[in-house]
N, C-alpha and C positions, 0 to 999 in steps of 0.2 A: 403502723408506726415502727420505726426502727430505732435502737440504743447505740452510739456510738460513743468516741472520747474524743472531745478535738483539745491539746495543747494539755490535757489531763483533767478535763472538766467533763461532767458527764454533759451529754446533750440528746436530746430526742426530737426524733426528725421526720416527716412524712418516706413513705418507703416510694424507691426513687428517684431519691434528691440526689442533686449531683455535687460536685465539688466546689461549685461555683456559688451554689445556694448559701454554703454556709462559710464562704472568708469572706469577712471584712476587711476595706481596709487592706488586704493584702499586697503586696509590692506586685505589679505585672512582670512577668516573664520568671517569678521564683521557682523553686520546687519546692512541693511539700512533701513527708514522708509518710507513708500507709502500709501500714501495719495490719494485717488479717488477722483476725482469730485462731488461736492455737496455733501458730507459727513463730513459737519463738523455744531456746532451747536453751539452756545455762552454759556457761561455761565457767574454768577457774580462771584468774588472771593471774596468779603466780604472787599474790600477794596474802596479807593474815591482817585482818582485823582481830587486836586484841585489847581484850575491855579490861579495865583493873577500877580498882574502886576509887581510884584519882582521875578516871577518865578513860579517853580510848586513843589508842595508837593506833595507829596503821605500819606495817612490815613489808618494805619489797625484798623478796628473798633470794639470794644467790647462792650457788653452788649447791651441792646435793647435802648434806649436812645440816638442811633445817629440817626434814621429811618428819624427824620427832616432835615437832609443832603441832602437828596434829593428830598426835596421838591425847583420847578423851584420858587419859589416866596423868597425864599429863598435870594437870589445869591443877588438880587438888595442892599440888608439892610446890605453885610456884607463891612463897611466901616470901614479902620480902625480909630477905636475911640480915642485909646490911647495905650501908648508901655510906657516900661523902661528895665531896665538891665534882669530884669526878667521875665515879660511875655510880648504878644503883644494880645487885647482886639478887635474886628472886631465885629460891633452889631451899634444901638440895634433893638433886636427885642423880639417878646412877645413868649412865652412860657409858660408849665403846670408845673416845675421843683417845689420843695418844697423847697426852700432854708433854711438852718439851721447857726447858727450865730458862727460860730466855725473853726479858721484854719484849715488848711490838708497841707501833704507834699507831691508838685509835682516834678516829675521827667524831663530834658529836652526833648521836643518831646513830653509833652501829654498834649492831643486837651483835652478841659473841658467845660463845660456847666456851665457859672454860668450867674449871674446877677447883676446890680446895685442897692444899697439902698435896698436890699432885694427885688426888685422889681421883679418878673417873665416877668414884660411886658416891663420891659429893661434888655432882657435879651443881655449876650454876647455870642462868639465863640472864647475860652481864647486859645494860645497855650504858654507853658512854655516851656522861651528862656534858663533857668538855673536849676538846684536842688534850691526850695526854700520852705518855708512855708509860706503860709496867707491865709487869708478868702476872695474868692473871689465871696462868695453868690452864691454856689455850694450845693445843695443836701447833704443829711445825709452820701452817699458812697464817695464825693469827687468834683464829678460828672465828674470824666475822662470817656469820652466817646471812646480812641481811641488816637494811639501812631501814631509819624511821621516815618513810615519809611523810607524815602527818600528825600533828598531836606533839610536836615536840616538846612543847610547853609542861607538858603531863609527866613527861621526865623530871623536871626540876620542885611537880607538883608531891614527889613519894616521899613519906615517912611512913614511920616506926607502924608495924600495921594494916599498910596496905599487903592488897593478894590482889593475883590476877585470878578474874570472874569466868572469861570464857575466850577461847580463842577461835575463829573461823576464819575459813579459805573468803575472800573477795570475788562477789559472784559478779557477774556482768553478763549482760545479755546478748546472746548472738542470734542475729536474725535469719529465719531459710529464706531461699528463692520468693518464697511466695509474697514477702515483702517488697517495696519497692518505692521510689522518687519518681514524681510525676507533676509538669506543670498544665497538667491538659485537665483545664476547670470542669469537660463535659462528665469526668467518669460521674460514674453511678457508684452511691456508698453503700456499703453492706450491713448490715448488723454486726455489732462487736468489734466494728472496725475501729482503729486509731488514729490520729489524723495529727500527726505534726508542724508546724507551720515555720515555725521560726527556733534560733539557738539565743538563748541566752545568757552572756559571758560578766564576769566579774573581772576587773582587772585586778592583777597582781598587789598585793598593800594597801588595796581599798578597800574599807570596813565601815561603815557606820561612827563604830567607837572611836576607833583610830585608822592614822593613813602613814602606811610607813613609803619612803621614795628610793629602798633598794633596786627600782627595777623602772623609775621614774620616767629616761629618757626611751628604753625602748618598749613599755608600756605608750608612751605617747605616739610613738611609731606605727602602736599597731592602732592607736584611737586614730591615727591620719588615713591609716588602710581602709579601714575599714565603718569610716564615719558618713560613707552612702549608705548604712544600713544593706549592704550586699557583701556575701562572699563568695568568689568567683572561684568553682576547684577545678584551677588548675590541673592539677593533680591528683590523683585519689593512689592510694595501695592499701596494701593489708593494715599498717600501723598509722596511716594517717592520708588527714586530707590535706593540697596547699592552696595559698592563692597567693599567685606570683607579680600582682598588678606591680607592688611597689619592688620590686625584685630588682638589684644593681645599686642600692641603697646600702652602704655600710650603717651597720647600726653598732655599738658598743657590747661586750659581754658582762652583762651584768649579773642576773640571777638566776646562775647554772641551779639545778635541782634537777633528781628522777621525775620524766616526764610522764606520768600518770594519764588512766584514760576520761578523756575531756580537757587536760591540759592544752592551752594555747600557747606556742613558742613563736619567739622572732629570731630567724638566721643573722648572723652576726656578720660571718664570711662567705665566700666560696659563690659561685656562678646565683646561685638562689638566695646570694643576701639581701634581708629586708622582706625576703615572703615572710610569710603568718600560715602556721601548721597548727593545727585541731588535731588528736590524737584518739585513734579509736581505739589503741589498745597499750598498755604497762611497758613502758621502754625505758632503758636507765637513761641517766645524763649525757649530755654531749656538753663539749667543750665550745661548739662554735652557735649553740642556742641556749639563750635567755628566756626563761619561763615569765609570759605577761597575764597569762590569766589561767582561769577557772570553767570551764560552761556548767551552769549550775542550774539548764531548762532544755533538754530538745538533744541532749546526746543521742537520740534515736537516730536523729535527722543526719547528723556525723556518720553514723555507720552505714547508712545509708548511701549516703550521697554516691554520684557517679561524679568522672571526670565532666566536665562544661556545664553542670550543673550551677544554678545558682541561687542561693537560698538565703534567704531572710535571717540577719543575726542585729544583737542589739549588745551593747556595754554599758556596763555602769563604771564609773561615772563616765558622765557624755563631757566630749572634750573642751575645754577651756582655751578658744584661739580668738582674741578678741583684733589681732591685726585687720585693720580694713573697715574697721567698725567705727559711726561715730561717735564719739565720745560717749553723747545721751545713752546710746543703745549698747555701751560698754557695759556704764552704771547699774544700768536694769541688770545685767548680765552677771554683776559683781553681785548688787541684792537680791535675786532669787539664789545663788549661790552660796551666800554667805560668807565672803570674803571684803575684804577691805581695797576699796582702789585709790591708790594714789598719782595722779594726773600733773606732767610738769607744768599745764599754761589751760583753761578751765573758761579760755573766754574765746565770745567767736566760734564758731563754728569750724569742728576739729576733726582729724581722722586720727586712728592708733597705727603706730608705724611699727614701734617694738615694743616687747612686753618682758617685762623680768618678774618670778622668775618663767624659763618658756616652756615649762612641762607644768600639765593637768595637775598631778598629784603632787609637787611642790607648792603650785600656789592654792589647794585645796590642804595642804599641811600646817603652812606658812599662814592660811586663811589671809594673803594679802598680793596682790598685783601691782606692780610701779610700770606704768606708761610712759611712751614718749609721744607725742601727739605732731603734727601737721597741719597747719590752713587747709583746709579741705581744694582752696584752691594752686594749692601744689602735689594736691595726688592726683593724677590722670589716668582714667577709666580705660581698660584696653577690653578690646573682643579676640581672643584666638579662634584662629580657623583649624582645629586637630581634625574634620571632614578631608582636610585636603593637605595638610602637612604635618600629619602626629607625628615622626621624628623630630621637626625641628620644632614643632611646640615643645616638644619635653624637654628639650635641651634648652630652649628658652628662660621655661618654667625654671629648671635643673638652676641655671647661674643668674635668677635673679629673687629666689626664695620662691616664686609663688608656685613651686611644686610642694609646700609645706602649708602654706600661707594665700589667703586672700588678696594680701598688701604684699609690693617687692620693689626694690631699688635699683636704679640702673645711675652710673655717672655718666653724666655731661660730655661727650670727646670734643669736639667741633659743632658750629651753628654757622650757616652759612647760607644766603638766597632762602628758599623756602627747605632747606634740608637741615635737621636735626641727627647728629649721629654720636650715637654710645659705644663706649669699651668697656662693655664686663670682663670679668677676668673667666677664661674659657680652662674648664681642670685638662692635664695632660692627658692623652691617649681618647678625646671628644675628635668625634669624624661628624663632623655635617656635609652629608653627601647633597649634589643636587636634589631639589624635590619642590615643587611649587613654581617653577619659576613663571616669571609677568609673559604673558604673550599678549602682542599687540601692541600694550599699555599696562605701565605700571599706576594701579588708581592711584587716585590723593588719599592722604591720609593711614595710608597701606604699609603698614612694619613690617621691613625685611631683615635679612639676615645673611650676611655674605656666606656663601657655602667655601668649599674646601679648593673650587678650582680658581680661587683666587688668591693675592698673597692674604690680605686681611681677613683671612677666616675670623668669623665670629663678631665681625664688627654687627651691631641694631641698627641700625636708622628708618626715620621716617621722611617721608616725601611731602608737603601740604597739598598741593596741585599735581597733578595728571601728567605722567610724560613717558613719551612713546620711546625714546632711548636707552633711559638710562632708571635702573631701580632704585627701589627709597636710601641704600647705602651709594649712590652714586657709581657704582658697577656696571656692568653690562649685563643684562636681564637674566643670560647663561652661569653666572655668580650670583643669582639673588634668589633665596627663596622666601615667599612671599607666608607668611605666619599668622597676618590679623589685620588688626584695623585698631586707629586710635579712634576715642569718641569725645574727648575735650582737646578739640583742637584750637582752642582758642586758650585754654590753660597751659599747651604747648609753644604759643607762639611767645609766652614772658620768659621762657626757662634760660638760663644764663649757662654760659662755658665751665664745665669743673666744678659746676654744682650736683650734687646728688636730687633726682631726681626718683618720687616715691607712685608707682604702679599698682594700679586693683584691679584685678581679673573681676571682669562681667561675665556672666555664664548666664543663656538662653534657653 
């Protein structure tokens, strides 16, 4: 028998066994990560866990100026001296600092080096509890040595009393060669091995106790990413891994912070907006990423990972998109959840078209949902074909929500003989180049899409019946690319001119 660890749990195994023997349940085609015995080695990450007896903080550190941090002789002298609304003062002790006689403006969260009476040999270890400005007998730069990443709360928690307990480097683990990401079920396990399987991440503001929505909308962003339960890297480098499915996606700047290792960020701008980056190692803030989450299970499997790997991840909370759903199966939705749903029309048989408000973690704050609901007999069920035209699917999906959404809306343009044709509004600089077009015969019921060598780029239409001419937007077959297939054709032939009409993607 052999001892191994799968996911952190011990497990005991016949000698032998392979990888296959023991995932359950696993996703096909993921990678897990393996980890061999005595292969692993410490590293620092440039950061200080420091404990005080209000709690613990964490310290990202800059510039060369904090190296006195960890000195053990340290720790005994940092009492606190003195606090008010803005900073709290832990000293004194002596230091080389050059202090200059001149305010500066600190930000909350940054640990600073100053001193008293201009004195270097009373010096302090200042952190700023608010945005303020003074002279706190800092150096010509300020003398911020280093931001709170964590624990900020512990700041506001000091009085009369406290002392810090102990200070330590932030260790994290860097793995040799001999580990390694593999979806090949046959290996044979070893003794002592580790077996990773899956990452599991907390979203931003979500807590149990409470749910704050600083980062609500592209938190949601990254619940749409990544709500197949797969993350696809893209990308890998030293500081981080990406996955660019949803990439081209503007997403809002919301809650910039130093991105820590296990941090999950969403690109805001720039060619990669809208990816989702996993962080293997302490990086400050960027201005064009929004910190959405936490991984708080499986950072091995992060350091790990190779580029086109793809690995099993999971978020709490699971996303709240109830479009496309019938009413009935909202309600269920709302009470396992614990949220309130208020529905405008409750009779009849219904579909949810839109949802207020339309982020996870507002209506799990809010604990309440306000629906708009549908006849079920005016949503019609469509099938995309992305086997055979994923450009123009996505650009589809793109202008009529249901690249967000299950449920999407298209208006009414003209209705004419057996042809149906919509005008969504197409965003500028969208190219729908040829791709799918009908040879032969355009089928019945077959959604097209004028491509770009025609004037009416972007028009939809559907065709009822079969015809060997002319495509479902009444084009020439060389302007039509052909995208899916309607499956209530019979809920399509009531639909009226200049009415909005409401779309549910069917997925096989």
């Amino acid at each position: 028998m052999i001892t191994l660890h799968l996911d952190g749990e011990r497990l005991t195994i016949a000698e032998g066994s392979t990888l296959a023997g023991i995932l359950k349940n696993h996703p096909t085609g993921c990678s897990v990560a393996i980890i061999r015995p005595a292969t692993q080695e410490q590293a620092k990450t440039g950061s200080l866990a420091i404990s005080t007896t209000a709690g613990q903080i964490t310290v990202e550190l800059s510039g060369d100026h904090a190296a006195f941090l960890e000195s053990p002789a340290l720790v005994p002298q940092l009492l606190l001296h003195w606090h008010d609304r803005y900073a709290a003062a832990f000293g004194p002790f002596p230091s080389d600092i050059h202090p200059t006689r001149k305010p500066h403006l600190y930000e909350r969260g940054d640990v600073i080096l100053g001193c008293g009476g201009y004195d270097p040999a009373r010096s302090y270890l200042l952190f700023s509890k608010s945005r303020h400005s003074a002279d706190h007998g800092a150096d010509e730069s300020g003398g911020v040595i280093g931001t709170v990443v964590s624990g900020k709360g512990v700041l506001d928690r000091w009085s009369t009393g406290d002392k810090v307990l102990k200070i330590e480097a932030v260790i994290s683990w860097a793995d040799t060669s001999r580990s390694f990401t593999t979806s090949d079920t046959a290996l044979v396990l070893e003794d002592g091995m580790q077996v990773v399987t899956r990452v599991a991440v907390v979203a931003q503001g979500f807590s149990p106790e409470k749910i704050l929505t600083e980062a609500a909308t592209s938190v949601e962003h990254m619940l749409l990413a990544l709500q197949s339960g797969r993350f696809v890297v893209d990308r890998a480098t030293s500081t981080h891994i990406t996955d660019l499915r949803r990439a081209g996606t503007e997403v809002p700047r919301e809650y910039r912070h130093p991105r820590r290792e296990g941090a999950v960020t969403v690109r805001a701008t720039g060619k990669a907006a809208g990816g989702v980056f996993i962080y293997r190692t302490d990086v400050p803030s960027s201005m064009v990423h929004s910190i959405v989450g936490q991984v708080v299970q499986g950072i091995e499997l992060v350091r790990l990972a190779q580029e086109h790997d793809v690995i099993a991840v999971s978020v709490q909370p699971e996303r709240i998109d109830l479009l496309g759903l019938p009413v009935q199966r909202a309600k269920e939705i709302a009470l396992a959840r614990g949220f309130t749903l208020v529905i405008d029309k409750d009779t009849g048989e219904r579909i949810v078209v839109s949802q207020d408000p339309g982020t996870t973690l507002e209506v799990l704050a809010g604990r309440k949902a306000t629906v708009t609901t549908a006849p079920s007999d005016k949503v019609i069920d469509i099938e995309l074909d992305d086997a055979h035209a994923p450009v123009s699917c996505g650009i589809f999906r793109s202008i009529t929500g249901l690249v967000e959404h299950d449920a999407g809306m298209l208006p009414v343009f003209m209705k004419f003989d057996d042809v149906v044709l919509f005008r969504p509004t197409i965003p500028t600089g969208i190219k729908i180049n040829p791709e799918n077009v009908p040879v032969g015969e355009a089928p019945a019921a077959g959604i097209g899409i004028t491509n770009d060598s025609r004037k009416n780029t972007g028009l939809v239409g559907v065709r009822l019946s079969a015809n060997r001419e002319f495509g479902p937007t009444s084009e020439p077959f060389e302007g039509t690319n052909m995208i899916g297939r309607v499956i209530d054709t019979e809920k399509l032939k009531k639909v009226k001119e200049r009415e909005k009409v409401y779309i549910r993607e069917v997925r096989r």
